[in-house]
C-alpha positions as a Markdown table, in Angstrom:
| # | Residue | x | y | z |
|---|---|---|---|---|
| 1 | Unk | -59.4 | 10.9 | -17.4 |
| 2 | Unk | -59.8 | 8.2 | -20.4 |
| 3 | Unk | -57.2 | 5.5 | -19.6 |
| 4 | Unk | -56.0 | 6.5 | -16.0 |
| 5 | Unk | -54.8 | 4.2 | -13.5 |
| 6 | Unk | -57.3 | 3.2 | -11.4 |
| 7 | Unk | -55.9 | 2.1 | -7.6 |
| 8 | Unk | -58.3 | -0.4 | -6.2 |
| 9 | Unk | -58.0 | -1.4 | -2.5 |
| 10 | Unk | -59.7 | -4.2 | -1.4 |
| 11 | Unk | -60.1 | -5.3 | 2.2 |
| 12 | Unk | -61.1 | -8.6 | 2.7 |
| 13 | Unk | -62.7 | -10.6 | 4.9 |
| 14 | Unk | -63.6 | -14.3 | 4.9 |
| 15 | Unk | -67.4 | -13.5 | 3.6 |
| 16 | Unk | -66.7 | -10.2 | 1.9 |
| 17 | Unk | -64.7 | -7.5 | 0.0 |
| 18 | Unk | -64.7 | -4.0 | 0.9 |
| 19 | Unk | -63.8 | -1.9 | -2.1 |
| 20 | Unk | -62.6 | 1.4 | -2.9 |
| 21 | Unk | -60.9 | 3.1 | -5.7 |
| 22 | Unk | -58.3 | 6.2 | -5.8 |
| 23 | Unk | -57.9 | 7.9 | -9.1 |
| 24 | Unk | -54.7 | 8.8 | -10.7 |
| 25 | Unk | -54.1 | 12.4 | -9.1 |
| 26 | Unk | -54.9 | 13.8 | -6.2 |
| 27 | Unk | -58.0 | 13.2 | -5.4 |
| 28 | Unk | -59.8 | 11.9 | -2.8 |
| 29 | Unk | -60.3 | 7.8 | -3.1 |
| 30 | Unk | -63.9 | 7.2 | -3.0 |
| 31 | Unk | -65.7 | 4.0 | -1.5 |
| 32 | Unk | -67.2 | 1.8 | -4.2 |
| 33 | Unk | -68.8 | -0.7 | -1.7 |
| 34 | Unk | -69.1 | -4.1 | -0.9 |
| 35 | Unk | -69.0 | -7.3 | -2.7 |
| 36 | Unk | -69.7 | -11.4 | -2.1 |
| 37 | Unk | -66.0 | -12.9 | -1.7 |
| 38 | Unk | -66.5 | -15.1 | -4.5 |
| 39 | Unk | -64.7 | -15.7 | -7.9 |
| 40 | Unk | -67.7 | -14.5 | -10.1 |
| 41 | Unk | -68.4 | -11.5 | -7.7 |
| 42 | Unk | -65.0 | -10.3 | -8.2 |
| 43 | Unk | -65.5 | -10.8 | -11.9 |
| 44 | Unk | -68.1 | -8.7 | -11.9 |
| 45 | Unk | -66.7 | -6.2 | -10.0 |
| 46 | Unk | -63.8 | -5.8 | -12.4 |
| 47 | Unk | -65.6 | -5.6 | -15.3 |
| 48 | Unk | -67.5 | -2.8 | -14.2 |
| 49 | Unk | -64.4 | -1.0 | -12.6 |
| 50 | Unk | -62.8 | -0.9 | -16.2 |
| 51 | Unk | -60.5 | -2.6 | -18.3 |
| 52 | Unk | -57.4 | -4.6 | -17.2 |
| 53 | Unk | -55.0 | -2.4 | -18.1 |
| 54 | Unk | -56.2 | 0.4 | -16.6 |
| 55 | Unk | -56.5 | -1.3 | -12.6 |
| 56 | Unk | -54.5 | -2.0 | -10.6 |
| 57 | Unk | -55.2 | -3.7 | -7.2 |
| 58 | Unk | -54.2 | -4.2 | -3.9 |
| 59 | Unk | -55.0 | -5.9 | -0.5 |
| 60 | Unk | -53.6 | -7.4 | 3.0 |
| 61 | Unk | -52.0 | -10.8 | 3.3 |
| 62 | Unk | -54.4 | -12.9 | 5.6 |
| 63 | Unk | -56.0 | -16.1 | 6.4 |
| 64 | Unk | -58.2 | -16.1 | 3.2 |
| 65 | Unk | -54.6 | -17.4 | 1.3 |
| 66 | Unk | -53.5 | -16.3 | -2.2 |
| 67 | Unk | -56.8 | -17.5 | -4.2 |
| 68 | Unk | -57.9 | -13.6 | -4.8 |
| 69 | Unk | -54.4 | -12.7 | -6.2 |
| 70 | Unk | -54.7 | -15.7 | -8.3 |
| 71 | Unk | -58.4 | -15.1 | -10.3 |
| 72 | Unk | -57.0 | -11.7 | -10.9 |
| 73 | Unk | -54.0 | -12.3 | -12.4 |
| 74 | Unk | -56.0 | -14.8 | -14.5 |
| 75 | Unk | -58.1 | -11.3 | -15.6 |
| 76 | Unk | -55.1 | -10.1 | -16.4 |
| 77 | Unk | -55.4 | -7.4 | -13.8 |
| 78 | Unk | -52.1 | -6.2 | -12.0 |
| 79 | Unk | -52.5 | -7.5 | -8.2 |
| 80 | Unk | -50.4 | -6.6 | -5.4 |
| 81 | Unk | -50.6 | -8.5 | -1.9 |
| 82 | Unk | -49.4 | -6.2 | 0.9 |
| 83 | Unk | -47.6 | -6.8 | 4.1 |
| 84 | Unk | -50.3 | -6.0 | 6.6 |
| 85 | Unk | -47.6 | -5.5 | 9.5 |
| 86 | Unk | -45.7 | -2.8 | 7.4 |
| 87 | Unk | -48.9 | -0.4 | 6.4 |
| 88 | Unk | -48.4 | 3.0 | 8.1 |
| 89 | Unk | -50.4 | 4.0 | 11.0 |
| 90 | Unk | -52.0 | 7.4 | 11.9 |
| 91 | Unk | -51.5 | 8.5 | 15.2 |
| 92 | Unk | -54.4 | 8.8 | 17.2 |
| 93 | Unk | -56.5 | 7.2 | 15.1 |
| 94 | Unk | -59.1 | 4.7 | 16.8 |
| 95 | Unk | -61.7 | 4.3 | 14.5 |
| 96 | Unk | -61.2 | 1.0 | 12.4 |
| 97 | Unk | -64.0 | 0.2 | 9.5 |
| 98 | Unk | -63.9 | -1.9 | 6.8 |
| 99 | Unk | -65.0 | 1.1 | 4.7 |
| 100 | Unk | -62.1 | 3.0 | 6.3 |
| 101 | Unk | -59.5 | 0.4 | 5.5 |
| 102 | Unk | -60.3 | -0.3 | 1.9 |
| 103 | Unk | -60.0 | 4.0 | 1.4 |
| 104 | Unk | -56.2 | 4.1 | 3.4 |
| 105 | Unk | -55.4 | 1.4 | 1.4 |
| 106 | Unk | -56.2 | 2.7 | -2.1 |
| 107 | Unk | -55.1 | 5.9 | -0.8 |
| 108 | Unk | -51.5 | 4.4 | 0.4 |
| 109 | Unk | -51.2 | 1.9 | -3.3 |
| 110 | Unk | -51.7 | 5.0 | -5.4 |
| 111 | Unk | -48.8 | 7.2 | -3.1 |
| 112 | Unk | -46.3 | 4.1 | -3.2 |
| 113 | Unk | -46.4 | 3.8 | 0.7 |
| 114 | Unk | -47.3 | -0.1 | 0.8 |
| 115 | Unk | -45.0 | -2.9 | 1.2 |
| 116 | Unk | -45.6 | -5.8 | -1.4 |
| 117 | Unk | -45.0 | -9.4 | 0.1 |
| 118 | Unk | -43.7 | -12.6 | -2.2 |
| 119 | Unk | -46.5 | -14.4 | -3.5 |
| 120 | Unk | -46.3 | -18.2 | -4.2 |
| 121 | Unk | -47.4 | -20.1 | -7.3 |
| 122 | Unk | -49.9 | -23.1 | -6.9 |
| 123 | Unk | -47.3 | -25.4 | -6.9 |
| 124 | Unk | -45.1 | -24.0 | -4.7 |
| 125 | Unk | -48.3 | -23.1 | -2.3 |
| 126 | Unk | -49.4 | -26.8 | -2.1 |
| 127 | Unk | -45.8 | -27.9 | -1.1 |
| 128 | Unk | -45.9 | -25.4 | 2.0 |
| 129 | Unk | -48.8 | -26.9 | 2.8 |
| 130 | Unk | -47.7 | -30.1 | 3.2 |
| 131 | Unk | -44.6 | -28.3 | 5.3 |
| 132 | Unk | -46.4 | -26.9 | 7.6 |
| 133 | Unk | -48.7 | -30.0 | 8.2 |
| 134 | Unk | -45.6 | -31.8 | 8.9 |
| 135 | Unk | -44.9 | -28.6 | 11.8 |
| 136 | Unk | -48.4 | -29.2 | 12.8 |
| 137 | Unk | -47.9 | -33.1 | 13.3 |
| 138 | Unk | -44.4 | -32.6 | 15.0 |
| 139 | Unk | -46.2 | -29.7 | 17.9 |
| 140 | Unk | -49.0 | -32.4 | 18.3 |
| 141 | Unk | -46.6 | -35.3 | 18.8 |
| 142 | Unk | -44.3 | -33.7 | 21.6 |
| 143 | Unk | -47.5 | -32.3 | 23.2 |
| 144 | Unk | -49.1 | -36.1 | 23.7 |
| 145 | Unk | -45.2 | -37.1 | 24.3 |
| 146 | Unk | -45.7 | -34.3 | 27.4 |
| 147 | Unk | -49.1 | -35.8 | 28.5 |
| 148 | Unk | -47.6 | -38.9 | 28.6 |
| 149 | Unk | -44.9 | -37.7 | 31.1 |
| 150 | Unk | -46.6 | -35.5 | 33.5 |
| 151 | Unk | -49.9 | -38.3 | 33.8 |
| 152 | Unk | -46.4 | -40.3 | 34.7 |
| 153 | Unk | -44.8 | -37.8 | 37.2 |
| 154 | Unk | -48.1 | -37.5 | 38.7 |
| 155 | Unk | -48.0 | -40.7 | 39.9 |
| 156 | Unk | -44.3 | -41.0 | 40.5 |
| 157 | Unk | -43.6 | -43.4 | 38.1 |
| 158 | Unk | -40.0 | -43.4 | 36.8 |
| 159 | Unk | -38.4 | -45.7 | 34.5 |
| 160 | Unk | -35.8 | -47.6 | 35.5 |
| 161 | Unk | -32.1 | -46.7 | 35.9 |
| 162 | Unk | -31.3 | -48.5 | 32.8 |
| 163 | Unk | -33.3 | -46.4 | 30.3 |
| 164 | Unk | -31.5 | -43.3 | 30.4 |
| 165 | Unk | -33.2 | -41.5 | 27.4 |
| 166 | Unk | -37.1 | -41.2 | 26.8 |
| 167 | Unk | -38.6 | -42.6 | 23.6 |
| 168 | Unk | -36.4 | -44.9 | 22.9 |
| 169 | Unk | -37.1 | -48.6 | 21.9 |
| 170 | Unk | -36.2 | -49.8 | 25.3 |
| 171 | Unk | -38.5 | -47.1 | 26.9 |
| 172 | Unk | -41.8 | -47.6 | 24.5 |
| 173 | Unk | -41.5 | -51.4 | 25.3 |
| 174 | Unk | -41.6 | -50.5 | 29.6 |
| 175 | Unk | -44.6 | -48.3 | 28.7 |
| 176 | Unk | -46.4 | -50.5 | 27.3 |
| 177 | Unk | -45.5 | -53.0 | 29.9 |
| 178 | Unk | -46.9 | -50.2 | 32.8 |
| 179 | Unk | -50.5 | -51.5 | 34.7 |
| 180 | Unk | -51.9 | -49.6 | 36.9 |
| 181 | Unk | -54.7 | -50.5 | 39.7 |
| 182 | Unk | -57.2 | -47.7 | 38.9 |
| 183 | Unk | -59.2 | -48.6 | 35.8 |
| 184 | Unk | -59.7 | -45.0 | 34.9 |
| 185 | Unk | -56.0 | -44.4 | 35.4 |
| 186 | Unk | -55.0 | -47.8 | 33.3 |
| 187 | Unk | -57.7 | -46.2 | 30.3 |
| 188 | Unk | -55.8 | -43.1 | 30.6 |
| 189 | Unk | -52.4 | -44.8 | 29.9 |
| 190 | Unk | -54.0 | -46.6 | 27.6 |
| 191 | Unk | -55.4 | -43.7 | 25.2 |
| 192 | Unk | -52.4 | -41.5 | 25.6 |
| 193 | Unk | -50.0 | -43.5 | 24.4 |
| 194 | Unk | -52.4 | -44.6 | 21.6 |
| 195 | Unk | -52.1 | -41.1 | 21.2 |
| 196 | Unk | -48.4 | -40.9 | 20.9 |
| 197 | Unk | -48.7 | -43.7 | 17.7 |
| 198 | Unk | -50.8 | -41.9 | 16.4 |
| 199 | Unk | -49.1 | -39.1 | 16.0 |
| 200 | Unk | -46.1 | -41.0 | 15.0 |
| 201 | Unk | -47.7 | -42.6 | 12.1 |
| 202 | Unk | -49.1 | -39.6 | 11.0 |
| 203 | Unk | -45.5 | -37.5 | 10.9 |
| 204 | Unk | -44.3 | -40.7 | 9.1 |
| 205 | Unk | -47.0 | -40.4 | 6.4 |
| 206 | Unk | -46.2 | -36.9 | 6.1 |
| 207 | Unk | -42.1 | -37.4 | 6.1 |
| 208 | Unk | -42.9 | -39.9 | 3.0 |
| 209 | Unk | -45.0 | -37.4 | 0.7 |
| 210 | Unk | -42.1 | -34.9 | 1.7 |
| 211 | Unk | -39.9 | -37.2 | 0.2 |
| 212 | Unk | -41.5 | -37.6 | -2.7 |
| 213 | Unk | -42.1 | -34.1 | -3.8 |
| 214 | Unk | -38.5 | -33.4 | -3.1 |
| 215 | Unk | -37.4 | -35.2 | -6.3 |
| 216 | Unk | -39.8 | -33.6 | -8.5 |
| 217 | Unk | -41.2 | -30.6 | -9.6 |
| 218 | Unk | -39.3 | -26.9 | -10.0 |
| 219 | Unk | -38.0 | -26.8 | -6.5 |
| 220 | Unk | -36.4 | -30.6 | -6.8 |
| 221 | Unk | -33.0 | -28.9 | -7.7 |
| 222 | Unk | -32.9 | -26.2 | -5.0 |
| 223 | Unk | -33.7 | -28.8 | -2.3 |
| 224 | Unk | -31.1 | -31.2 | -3.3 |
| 225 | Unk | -28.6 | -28.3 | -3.7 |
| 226 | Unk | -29.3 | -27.1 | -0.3 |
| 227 | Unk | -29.1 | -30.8 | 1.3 |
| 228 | Unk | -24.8 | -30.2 | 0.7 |
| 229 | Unk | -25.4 | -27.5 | 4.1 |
| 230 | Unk | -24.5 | -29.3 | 7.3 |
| 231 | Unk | -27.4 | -29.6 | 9.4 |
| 232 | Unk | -29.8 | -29.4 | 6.6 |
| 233 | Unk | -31.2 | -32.7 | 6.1 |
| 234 | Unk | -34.5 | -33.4 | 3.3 |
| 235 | Unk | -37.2 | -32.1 | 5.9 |
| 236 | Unk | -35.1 | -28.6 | 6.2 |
| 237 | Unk | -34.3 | -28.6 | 3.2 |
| 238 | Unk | -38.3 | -29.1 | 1.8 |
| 239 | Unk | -39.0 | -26.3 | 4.6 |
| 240 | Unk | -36.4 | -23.6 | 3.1 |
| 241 | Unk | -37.2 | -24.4 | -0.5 |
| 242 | Unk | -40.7 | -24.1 | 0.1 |
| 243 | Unk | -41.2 | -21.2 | 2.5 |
| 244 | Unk | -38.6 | -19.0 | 0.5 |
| 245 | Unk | -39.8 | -20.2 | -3.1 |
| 246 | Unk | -36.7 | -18.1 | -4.8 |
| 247 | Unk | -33.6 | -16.7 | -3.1 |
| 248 | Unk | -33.3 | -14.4 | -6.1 |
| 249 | Unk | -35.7 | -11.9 | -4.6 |
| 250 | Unk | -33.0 | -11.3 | -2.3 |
| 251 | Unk | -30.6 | -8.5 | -3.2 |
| 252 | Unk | -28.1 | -9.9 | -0.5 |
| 253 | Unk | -27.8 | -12.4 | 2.4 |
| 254 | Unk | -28.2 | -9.6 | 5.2 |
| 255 | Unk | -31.9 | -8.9 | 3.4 |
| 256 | Unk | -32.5 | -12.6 | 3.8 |
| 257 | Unk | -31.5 | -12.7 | 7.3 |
| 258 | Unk | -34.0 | -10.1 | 8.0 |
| 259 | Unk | -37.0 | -11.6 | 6.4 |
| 260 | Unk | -36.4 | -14.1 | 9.0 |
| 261 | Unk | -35.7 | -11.8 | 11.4 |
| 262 | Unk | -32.3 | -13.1 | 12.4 |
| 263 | Unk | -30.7 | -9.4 | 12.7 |
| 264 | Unk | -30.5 | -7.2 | 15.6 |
| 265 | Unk | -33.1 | -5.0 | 17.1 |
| 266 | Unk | -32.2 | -0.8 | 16.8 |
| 267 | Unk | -33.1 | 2.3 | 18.2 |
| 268 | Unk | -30.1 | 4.9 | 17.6 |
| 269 | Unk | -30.2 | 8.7 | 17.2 |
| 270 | Unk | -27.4 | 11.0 | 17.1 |
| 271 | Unk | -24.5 | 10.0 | 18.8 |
| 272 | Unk | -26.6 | 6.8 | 20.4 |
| 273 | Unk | -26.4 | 3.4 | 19.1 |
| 274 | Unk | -28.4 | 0.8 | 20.5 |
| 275 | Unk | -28.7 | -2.2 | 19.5 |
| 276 | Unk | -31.1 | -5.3 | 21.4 |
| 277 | Unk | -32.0 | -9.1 | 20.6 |
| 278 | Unk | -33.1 | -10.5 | 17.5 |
| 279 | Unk | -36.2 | -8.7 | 15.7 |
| 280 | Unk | -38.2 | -12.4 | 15.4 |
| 281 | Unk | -39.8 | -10.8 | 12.0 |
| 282 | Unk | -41.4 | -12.5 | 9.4 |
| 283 | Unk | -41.2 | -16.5 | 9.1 |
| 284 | Unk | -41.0 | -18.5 | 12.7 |
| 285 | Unk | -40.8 | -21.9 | 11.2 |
| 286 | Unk | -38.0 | -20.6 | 8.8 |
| 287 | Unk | -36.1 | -18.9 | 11.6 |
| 288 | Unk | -36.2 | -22.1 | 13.7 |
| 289 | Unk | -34.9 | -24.6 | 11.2 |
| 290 | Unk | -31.8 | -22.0 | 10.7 |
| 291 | Unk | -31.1 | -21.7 | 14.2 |
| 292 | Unk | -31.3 | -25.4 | 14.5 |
| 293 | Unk | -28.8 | -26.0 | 11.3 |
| 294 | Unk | -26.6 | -23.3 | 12.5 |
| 295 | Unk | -25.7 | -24.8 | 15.8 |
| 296 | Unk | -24.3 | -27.8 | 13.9 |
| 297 | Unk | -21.5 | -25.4 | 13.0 |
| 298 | Unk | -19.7 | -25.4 | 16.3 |
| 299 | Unk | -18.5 | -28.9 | 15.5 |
| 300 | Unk | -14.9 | -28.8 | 13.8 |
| 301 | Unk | -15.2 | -29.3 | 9.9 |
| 302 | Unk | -15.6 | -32.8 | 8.7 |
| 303 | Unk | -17.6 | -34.9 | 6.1 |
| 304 | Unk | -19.0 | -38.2 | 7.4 |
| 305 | Unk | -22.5 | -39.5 | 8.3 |
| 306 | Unk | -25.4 | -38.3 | 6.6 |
| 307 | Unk | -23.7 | -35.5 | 5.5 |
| 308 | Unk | -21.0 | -37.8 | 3.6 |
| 309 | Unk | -24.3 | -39.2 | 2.2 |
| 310 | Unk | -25.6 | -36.4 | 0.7 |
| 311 | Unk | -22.8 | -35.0 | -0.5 |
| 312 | Unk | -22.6 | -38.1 | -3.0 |
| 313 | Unk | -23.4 | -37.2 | -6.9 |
| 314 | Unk | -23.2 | -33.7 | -5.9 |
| 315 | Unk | -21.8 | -30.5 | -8.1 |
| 316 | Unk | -18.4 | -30.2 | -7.7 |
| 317 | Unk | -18.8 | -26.4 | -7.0 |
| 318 | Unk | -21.8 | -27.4 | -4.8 |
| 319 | Unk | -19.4 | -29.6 | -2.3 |
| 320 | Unk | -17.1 | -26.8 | -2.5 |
| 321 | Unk | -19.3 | -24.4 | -1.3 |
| 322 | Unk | -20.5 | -26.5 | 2.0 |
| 323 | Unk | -16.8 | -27.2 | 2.7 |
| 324 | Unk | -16.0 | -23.4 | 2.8 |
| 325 | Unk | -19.2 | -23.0 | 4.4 |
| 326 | Unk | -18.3 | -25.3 | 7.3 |
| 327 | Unk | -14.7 | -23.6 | 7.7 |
| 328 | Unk | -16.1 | -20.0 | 7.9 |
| 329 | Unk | -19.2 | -20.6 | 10.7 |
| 330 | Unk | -17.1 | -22.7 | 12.7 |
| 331 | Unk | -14.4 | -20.1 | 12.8 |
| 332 | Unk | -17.0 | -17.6 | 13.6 |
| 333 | Unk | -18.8 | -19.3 | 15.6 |
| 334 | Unk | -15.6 | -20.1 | 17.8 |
| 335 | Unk | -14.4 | -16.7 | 17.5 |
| 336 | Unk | -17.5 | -15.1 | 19.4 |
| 337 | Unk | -16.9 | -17.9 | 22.0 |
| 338 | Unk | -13.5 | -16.5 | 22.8 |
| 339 | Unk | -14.9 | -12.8 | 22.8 |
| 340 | Unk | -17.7 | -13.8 | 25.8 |
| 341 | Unk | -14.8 | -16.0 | 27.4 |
| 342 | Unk | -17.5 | -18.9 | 27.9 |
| 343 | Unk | -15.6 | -21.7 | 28.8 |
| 344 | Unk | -18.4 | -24.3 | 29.0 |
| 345 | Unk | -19.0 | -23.9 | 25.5 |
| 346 | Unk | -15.7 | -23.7 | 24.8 |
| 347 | Unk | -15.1 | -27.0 | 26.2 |
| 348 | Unk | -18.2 | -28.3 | 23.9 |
| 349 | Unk | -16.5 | -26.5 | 20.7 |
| 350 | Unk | -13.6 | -29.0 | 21.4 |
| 351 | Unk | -15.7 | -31.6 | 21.5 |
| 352 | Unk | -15.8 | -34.3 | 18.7 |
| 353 | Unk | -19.2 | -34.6 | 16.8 |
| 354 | Unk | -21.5 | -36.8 | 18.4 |
């Protein structure tokens, strides 16, 4: 039919694109074939399907980034990136193609049955980027920080009774001063805690450029707005702006809660409710740095330290809003102490902030 919908599904891969196409109707979707994954091969490939108007595409969020999504919408072509997690499954179906997933998804696109995911702009891309080499740099420094410790607990070397914390100034300054009679075991010291400065310097770069795109650019606002929250400092604040791009998208904060998969696992029918441990969906780094930030909450409200800091030049309705905010998730937080009758972390609720 002359100006019909056409629902393209495309599964890609890091060297090529499986195509296929499902006309407005009923109909079958047919296979198209295979293309180069390449800007001018996609071109191509929509020129010959039709014009812009008339396509509409699809395909699964994956390694191979947002870079497709973007030359189309360049073409003017309606693109939609879909949760892969969230696509139905048959049962009983063990045959997996290619040529089999780019049909079930043109097939799925044209019936409304796929789950579209929030796509990033450039800008916004590039700055989670730099987020999540900052995650990267953090793992790799606590895993040399590790090696450092168990080559040291292998050979029963513990510092002394007045360093009572690791990393510390006083403890770098008694490992550097360690010898050891082994040569290979003194080269071993040696390049792991070369190691460890390495790493260091490396977050440090990292913490500075964070620092830097913080006060510019279209999330500049959001991430000094989100720096009034206790326990959300510039890096957690970079990492929420970044990750979540818009909290408009978000009809409410229970939706929010379960893109990061803070809510409650459930399997009720009829008269049974069940309910388990957290679902762990969606964004680990994201549900991480809340966790983290919440359990600053069970301190009793107060403004001081870096918090007083950053609460400096702030909106009024801004500083408002983290006071409240303090009040209600301490409360809360205290209240489902008393229900579990946990006196051990009752006794640390009482506690004055460290």
């Amino acid at each position: 039919m002359q100006g019909a919908t056409k629902y393209v599904g495309l599964d890609v891969s890091k060297e090529k694109i499986s195509v296929a196409i499902a006309e407005a109707g009923r109909e079958a979707p047919r296979y198209w074939g295979t293309i180069n994954h390449s800007h001018e091969a996609v071109r191509k490939l929509m020129k010959q399907l039709g014009e812009p108007s008339t396509l509409d595409v699809c395909y699964e969020a994956g390694p191979t980034g947002f870079d497709l999504y973007h030359w189309l919408t360049e073409m003017n072509i309606a693109c939609t990136v879909i949760a892969p997690s969230l696509i139905p499954q048959r049962q009983g179906d063990r045959i997996k193609t290619d040529r089999r997933d780019a049909l079930r998804l043109a097939q799925l696109f044209r019936a409304g049955e796929l789950t579209p995911i929030h796509v990033p702009t450039r800008d916004q891309e590039a700055l989670r980027d730099l987020v999540r080499a900052r995650e990267d740099a953090r793992e790799d420094l606590h895993r040399a920080r590790q090696r450092m410790v168990h080559f040291l607990l292998r050979h029963h070397i513990h510092p002394p009774a007045s360093i009572r914390r690791r990393w510390t100034k006083a403890y770098r300054i008694w490992l550097e001063k360690l010898t050891f009679t082994q040569t290979c075991e003194q080269t071993v010291h040696k390049e792991y805690l070369h190691r460890i400065f390495e790493c260091e310097e490396r977050l440090s770069r990292i913490d500075q450029a964070l620092a830097e795109e913080a006060s510019r650019g279209t999330l500049a606002p959001v991430v000094r707005a989100l720096q009034a929250l206790r326990g959300i400092a510039l890096v957690y604040a970079v990492s929420i702006a970044a990750e979540i791009g818009s909290f408009e998208r978000f009809r409410s904060p229970m939706q929010l809660m379960s893109f990061l998969g803070l809510v409650p696992r459930e399997y009720s029918s009829g008269q049974t409710v069940r309910k388990g441990k957290m679902t762990k969906a969606g964004n680990a780094l994201l549900r991480r740095v809340f966790v983290e930030a919440a359990w600053s909450y069970r301190y009793r409200p107060a403004i001081k330290g870096g918090l007083k800091t950053r609460l400096e030049g702030q909106d009024p309705a801004v500083q408002a809003i983290s006071w409240k905010a303090q009040h209600r998730l301490h409360n809360k937080f205290f209240r489902l102490v008393m229900q579990r009758n946990n006196k051990k972390t009752l006794r640390l609720v009482q506690l004055p902030e460290s």
